[in-house]
C-alpha positions, 0 to 999 in steps of 0.5 A: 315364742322363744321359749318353744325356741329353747325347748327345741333346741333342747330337745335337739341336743337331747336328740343328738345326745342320745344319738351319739352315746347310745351305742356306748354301753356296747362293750360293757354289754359283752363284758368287756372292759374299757375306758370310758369314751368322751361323746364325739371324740370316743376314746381318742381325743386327739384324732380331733384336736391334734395336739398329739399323735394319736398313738398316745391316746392309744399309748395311754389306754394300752398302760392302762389295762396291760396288766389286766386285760388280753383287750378292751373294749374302745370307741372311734367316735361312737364305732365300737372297736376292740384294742388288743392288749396282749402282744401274744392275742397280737399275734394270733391276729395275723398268724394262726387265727388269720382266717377270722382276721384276713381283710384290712379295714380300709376294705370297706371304705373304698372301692373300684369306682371312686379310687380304682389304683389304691382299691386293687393294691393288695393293701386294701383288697379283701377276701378272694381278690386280694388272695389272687392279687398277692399270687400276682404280684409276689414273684414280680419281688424275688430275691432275683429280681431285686438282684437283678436292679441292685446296680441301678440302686447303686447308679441312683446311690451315686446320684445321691452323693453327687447332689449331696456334695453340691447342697454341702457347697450352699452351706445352708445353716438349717442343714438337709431336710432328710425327707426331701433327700430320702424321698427323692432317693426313693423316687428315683431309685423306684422310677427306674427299678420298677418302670426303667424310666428315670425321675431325675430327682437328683437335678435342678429339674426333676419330672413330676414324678417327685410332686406327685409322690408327695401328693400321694401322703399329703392328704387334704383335711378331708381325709381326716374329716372322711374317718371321723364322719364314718366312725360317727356314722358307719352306715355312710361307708357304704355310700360315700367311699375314699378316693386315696390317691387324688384323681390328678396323680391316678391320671398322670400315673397311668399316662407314665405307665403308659410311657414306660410301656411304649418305651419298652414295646419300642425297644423290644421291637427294634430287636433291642433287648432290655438289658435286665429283667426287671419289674415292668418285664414282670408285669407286661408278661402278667398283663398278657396273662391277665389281659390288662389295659394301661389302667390294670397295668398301673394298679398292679405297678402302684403296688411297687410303687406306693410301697417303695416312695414314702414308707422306704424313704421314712425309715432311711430318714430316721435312720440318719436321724438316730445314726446322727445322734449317735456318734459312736453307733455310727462309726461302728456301723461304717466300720462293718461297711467299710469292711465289706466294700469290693474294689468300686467301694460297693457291698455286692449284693450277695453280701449286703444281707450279711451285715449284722450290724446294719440289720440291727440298726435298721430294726431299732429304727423301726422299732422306734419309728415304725412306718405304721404305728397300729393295723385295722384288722376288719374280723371276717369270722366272727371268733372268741378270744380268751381275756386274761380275767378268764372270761371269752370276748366274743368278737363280732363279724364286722368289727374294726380290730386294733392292734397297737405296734407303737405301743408294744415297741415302745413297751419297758417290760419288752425294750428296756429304756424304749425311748433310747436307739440301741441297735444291740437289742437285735444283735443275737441271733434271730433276735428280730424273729424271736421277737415278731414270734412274742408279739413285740416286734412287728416292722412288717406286719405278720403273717399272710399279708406280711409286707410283699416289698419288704426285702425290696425296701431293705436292700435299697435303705442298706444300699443307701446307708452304705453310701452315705456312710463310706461318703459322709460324716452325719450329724444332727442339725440343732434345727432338729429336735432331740426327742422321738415325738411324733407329728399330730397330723402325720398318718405315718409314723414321723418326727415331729417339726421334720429331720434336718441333718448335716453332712460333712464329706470324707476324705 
């Protein structure tokens, strides 16, 4: 008996082996190159024992092969993916052969039934829909309408300052958690930009607004265990889909679009009018357009919203972090500012796009800690690629298409001394073109489906740089460490053990 127990336990392993491995030799088949996958784990072990960020499996393979190949051939579990070496091949990608690369892959993990506000943001819509989402949206995000809610970022800004003096009086040792300050910037400055309601994240009692913005980029293990399981088994994709947004946040979101509607609708019936043309005036004019219910309302607005909490407040928070380091790049920027400031000691609107420094600083912030460290390109048409050997890779419709940001950012032959903040690299003209156009620099994406709130969330992380400058001094708790490693279990881009700073007010 028992040894017909181990021949089938035997068998088992064997079964589960072959099982796992058998799709290994799916690149070599297509000769192209790449690193040998480990059974489970494929090629990216820490995904699993989250010892380090992902990005320095991906890192490792890059330096690797960056010299001979254009892209090499990877492995999510057992789901064979193509790792774009070259940062020009990078850019073909987004740009001139976006018709072969259009969707993103999360596209294909879920759909309407399971997370209906994250399935129609832009960033997971596909083909068509997403052609037709992006139409829609885009002119809710012009350089006007940011114009018009820039005084309430400078209302928010003022917020900021206030419950920074009154944190400064707790002279707490550890410092500010600069998250926690920069999330709550967003939340409140967001909030009432885009939906004219307020957060009141800058008081002793904020509405659940904050808590469930946190809920949002605080996925459970799940999420982990949900990518790890459709790698391992990608059929599975097509039966078991991704809810993003947890079931309570999407219902307590739709109830606050649903308020801030009614709010409105109140006002304009009283014969008030609202005294800005802001984004939800934009987006009650589409709803009559497109016919929206309250729950088509807060899909288009959770467009607004999901691009404007956590990744503005990311690249706010890292940019304190590298200013506080660095006493000299900081006062130098403050001297920028300072020149510029009108009467209320603001930089008008007009002028905050004229600040070369302060672009410079906020593109090497990027550069060292992009929001998202790679893209998961899904190939729509199936298209050959050059490799540098002179032989074609034949890319497959369906095949997860990566492209590592991190990896050209971080790269010594395109940013001498990488590791190091030197906001000067961006300082000659069109410098952060010049560099998107290689390849190298991508802080927003490219292309087609380049980011739509890119220039919402760089007029609020400069409005909020500008005050916290004119206002305070920055400096680097010791609580906070002094290199630019990564969180293992962070899915954005994001220091590791949090960024705790010190503030000391200006006379």
């Amino acid at each position: 008996m028992l040894e017909i127990t181990v021949a089938l336990v035997l068998v088992l392993a064997g079964l589960i082996y072959v099982f796992m491995t058998w799709n290994f030799d799916y690149w070599k088949k297509r000769n192209v190159p790449g690193p040998k996958p480990t059974i489970f784990m494929g090629n990216y072990p820490n995904m699993y024992t989250m010892k380090k960020h992902t990005v320095y499996d991906i890192d490792k393979i890059y330096h690797e092969y960056k010299k001979h190949s254009d892209a090499v051939g990877v492995y999510g579990a057992r789901s064979p993916q193509l790792l774009v070496i070259s940062p020009e091949l990078a850019r073909r990608v987004f740009v001139s052969d976006f018709k072969s690369f259009h969707d993103n892959e999360i596209s294909l993990m879920m759909d309407e039934k399971t997370d209906f506000i994250f399935a129609n943001n832009p960033f997971s819509l596909a083909g068509e829909k997403w052609k037709k989402r992006r139409a829609d949206v885009t002119p809710g995000l012009t350089q006007g309408r940011i114009k018009t809610v820039y005084p309430v970022t400078n209302e928010v800004c003022l917020k900021m300052s206030a419950w920074l003096n009154k944190q400064l009086k707790a002279n707490a040792p550890e410092g500010i958690n600069a998250k926690d300050l920069c999330l709550r910037f967003t939340t409140e400055m967001v909030t009432d930009c885009v939906l004219g309601l307020k957060a009141e994240s800058f008081t002793d009692n904020p509405t659940p607004i904050m808590s469930h913005t946190k809920d949002l980029f605080s996925q459970p293990f799940t999420f982990l265990l949900y990518f790890i399981i459709v790698s391992t088994f990608p059929a599975l994709r097509a039966l078991f889909k991704l809810r993003f947004i947890p079931l309570a946040t999407e219902k307590f979101f739709i109830s606050l679009m649903q308020s801030a509607i009614d709010a409105r609708r109140s006002q304009l019936a009283a014969g008030k009018q609202f005294e800005r043309v802001d984004f939800l005036d934009y987006i009650l004019q589409l709803a009559e357009k497109r016919n929206l219910d309250t729950r088509g309302l807060t899909a288009h607005t959770m467009t607004f919203l999901l691009d404007g909490f956590e990744t503005t407040a990311g690249v706010l928070s890292h940019l304190l972090l590298l200013l506080g380091r660095d006493e000299q790049v900081q006062q130098r920027l403050r001297d920028e500012i300072t020149a510029n400031l009108n009467s209320q000691g603001i930089v008008e609107f007009e002028k905050l796009n004229d600040l070369p420094f302060l672009d410079a600083c906020i593109q090497e912030c990027i550069r060292l800690f992009p929001p998202a460290f790679m893209s998961n390109k899904l190939c729509t048409e199936t298209i050959e690629l050059p490799n540098k050997n002179g032989s074609t890779i034949k890319v497959e419709r369906g095949t997860t298409v990566l492209v590592p940001h991190y990896s050209f950012m971080a790269d010594e032959e395109f940013f001498p001394n990488p590791q190091d903040f030197q906001p000067d690299r961006f300082m000659q003209p069109d410098a952060a073109k010049t560099y998107r156009e290689r390849g190298v620099f991508m802080a927003f994406g490219d292309g087609p489906r380049i980011c739509i709130g890119m220039r919402f969330a760089l007029a609020n992380i400069k409005a909020a740089t500008v005050e916290m400058l004119t206002k305070f001094d920055v400096s680097v708790n010791p609580k906070t460490r002094k290199d630019n490693i990564l969180e293992p279990t962070s899915f954005l881009s994001t220091l590791k053990g949090g960024i705790w700073l010190n503030f000391k007010a200006r006379q």
